[in-house]
N, C-alpha and C positions, 0 to 999 in steps of 0.2 A: 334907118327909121327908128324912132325914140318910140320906147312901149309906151302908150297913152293911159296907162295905170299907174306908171311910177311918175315923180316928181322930176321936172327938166333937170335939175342943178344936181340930184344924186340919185342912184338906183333904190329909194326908198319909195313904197307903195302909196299912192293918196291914199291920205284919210280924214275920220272928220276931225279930229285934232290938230290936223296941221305939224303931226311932228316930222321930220325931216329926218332926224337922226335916228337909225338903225336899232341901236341899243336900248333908248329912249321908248322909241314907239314897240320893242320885244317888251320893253316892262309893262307899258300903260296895258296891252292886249294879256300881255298876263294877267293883270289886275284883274281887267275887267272881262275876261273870257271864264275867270275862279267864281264871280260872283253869277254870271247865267248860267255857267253848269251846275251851282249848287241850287240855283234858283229851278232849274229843268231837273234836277233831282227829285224835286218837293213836287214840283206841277207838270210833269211829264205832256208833252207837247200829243195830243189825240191823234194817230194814226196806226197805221201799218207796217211803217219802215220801208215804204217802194220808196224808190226815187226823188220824188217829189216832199217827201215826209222828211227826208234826211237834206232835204236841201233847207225846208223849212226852219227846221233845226239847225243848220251855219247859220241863216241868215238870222237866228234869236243867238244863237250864242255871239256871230260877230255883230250884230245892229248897231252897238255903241261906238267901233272904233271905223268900219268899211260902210261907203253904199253897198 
């Protein structure tokens, strides 16, 4: 059974970019994972740091490239 996270045609993760290729889609999330950590540097996300706090935080650092 095919993991329903990766794309049919290559073990490459969905995403909203649509990039397929591996290398491709490591740059773009470098890109753009550089600019929300600098950005969460300056405006540090309001919590605790339980579980729920550090999930909040993946999901601001990855928002542009993962649902």
């Amino acid at each position: 059974m095919r993991d329903p996270h990766l794309y049919n045609d290559t073990p490459v993760l969905r995403n909203k970019l649509d990039i397929r290729d591996q290398k491709l889609l490591d740059q773009a999330e470098a890109d753009y994972v550089v600019y929300r950590l600098k950005d969460l540097a300056l405006n540090p996300l309001r919590g605790n740091y339980h579980s729920g706090h550090l999930l909040k935080m993946h999901e601001y650092i990855f928002q542009d490239i993962f649902e």
